[in-house]
Residue, then its C-alpha position, 0 to 999 in steps of 0.5 A: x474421392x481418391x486422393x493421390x500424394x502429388x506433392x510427392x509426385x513432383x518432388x520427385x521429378x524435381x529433384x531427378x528430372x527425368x526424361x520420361x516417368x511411367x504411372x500405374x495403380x489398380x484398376x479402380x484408379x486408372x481415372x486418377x491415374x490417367x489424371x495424373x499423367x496428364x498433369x506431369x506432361x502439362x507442368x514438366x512437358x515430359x512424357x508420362x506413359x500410364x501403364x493400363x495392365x492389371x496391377x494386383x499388388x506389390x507382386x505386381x507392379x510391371x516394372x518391366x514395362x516402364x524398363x521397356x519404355x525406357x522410363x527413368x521413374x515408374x510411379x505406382x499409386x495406390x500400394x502403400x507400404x510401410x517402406x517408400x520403395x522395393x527397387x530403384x527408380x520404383x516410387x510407391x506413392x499414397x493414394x486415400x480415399x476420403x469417403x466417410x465412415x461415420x454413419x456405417x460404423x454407428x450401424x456397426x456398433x448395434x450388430x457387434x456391441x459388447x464383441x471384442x472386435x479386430x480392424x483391419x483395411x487395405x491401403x485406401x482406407x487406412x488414414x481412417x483406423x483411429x477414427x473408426x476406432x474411437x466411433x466403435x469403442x465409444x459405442x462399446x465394441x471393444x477393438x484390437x488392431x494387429x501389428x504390422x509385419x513384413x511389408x504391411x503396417x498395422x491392420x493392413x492385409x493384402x489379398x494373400x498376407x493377413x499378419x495383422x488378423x492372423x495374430x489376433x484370432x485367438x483373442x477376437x470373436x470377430x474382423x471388421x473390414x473397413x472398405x468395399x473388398x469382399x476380396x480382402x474381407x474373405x481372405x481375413x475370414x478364410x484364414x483365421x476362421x472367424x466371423x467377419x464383417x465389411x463396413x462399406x461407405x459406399x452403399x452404407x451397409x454392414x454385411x458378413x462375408x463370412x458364407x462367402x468365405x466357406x463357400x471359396x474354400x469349399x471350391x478350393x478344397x474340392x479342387x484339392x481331392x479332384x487333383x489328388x486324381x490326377x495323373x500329370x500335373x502341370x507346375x506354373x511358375x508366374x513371370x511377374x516380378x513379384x511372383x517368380x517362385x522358381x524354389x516353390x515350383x521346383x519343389x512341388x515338382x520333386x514331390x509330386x514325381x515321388x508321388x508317382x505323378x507326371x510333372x512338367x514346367x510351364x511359365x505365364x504372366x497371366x494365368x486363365x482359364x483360355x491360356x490353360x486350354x491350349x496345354x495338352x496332356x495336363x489333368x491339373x495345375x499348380x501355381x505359385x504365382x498368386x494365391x488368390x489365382x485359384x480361389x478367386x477364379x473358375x477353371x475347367x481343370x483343378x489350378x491349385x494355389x501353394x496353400x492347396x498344393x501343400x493340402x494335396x500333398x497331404x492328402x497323397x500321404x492320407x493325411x489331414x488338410x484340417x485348417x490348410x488355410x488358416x495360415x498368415x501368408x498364402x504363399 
């Protein structure tokens, strides 16, 4: 069950008492969120607006809304962070969940033991490390957690940041994920190029990712040589206020166009496949919005991410794209 910091929650309209407050947090907890919302409107009898849009992450936590809402205090739920907040009247709150990994982890310790693993998790499950830890070193896997970098704390990735994971490679022989992402258990393995492994809870079981992995950056870089064909390249710059990498964008385009390549400029909030259709003229795409955009979705003409875009640019040049994304952060 997820469990939102509401102690955090009320003390914060007690202590500013807004008019109006906004709550949002990744889909999975739009339930809980929703929950929430009701319980603000009910003890302070003001309204509560839950903004339902996709929320990926700190690079996407549509303020603007709760700005067009006239909200006074915009609660996101569920992104922690090893700071409280990233602007004014944004409150990051907390939010585990407290699913057990006791019998998972002893199934672990069969597979991986005598290993020298590194752990890592999301936001969910960090409350959990220690204890995993002591379950899997007891049982003689040897565990390392990485250091905390930028906005992440120890052994935490996001999607697209793995400071924590990067920085162990060299000394693990594999990564255990504790949670159910294989979204954020592939991204460890596609940028360290190690064995790793998911402990979920939820279904029990200990399963690698790791032939998942290969086969995402086999499309990724297959995207890559079908761009370097490409005559006209359309550049994406992404509106949401965590993904507005103007100085990326621009900078591919001043590079393409001495390639000899066609470049034009387009801006989206969300990047599909549909939105891409109605552009005309365009043989390929580069997004610096989200990394995971291109990877994680299929399109009909190449939509590169920054890390793919920096491996065509290479490929123009005819040099090697060897280990293109094994690289801490894919922006």
């Amino acid at each position: 069950m997820i469990i939102i910091d509401e102690a955090r929650i009320f003390k914060e309209i007690e202590e500013k008492q807004p008019a109006s407050v906004s709550l949002n947090g990744p889909d999975g907890m739009l339930p809980q969120v929703q929950d929430m919302a009701m319980k603000i409107t009910e003890k302070y009898e003001i309204p509560a607006y839950v903004l339902a849009d996709t929320t990926w992450g700190t690079c996407d936590l549509n303020t603007t809304g709760s700005k067009i809402l006239g909200a006074d205090i915009q609660f996101n739920i569920g992104h922690t962070i090893n700071t409280e907040s990233l602007e004014k009247n944004l409150v990051l709150i907390d939010a585990f969940d407290d699913v057990g990994f006791e019998g998972v982890a002893e199934k672990c310790t069969k597979l991986l033991k005598g290993k020298l693993i590194s752990l890592v998790t999301d936001s969910q499950h960090l409350h959990q490390m220690d204890k995993v830890e002591k379950i899997l070193t007891k049982n003689g896997i040897n565990v390392k957690i990485g250091k905390g970098k930028g906005q992440l704390n120890d052994g935490q990735v996001f999607g697209c940041e793995f400071y924590p994971a990067t920085e162990l490679k060299k000394e693990v022989d594999a990564y255990v994920f504790l949670g159910q992402s294989n979204f954020h258990a592939a991204g460890i393995a596609l940028s360290t190029n190690l064995p790793t492994f998911v402990l979920d809870p939820y279904f029990n079981e200990v399963r690698e990712v790791t032939d998942f992995a290969r086969s995402l950056k086999k499309k990724a870089t297959l995207a890559i040589f079908k761009a370097a064909e490409a005559k006209s390249f359309g550049i994406i710059i992404g509106l949401k206020e965590g993904q507005l990498s103007k100085v990326f964008g621009l900078k591919f385009k001043k590079e393409l166009e001495k390639e000899g390549k066609r470049v034009q400029l387009f801006a989206l909030t969300d990047i599909t496949n549909e939105r891409l259709n109605n552009l005309r003229g365009i043989d390929a795409f580069i997004q610096v919005a989200c990394p995971r955009i291109s990877t994680d979705n299929q399109f009909d003409k190449p939509v590169l991410s920054t890390p793919q875009a920096n491996a065509l640019l290479k490929v123009l040049r005819k040099e090697s794209i060897d280990e293109y994304l094994e690289i801490p952060h894919w922006l």
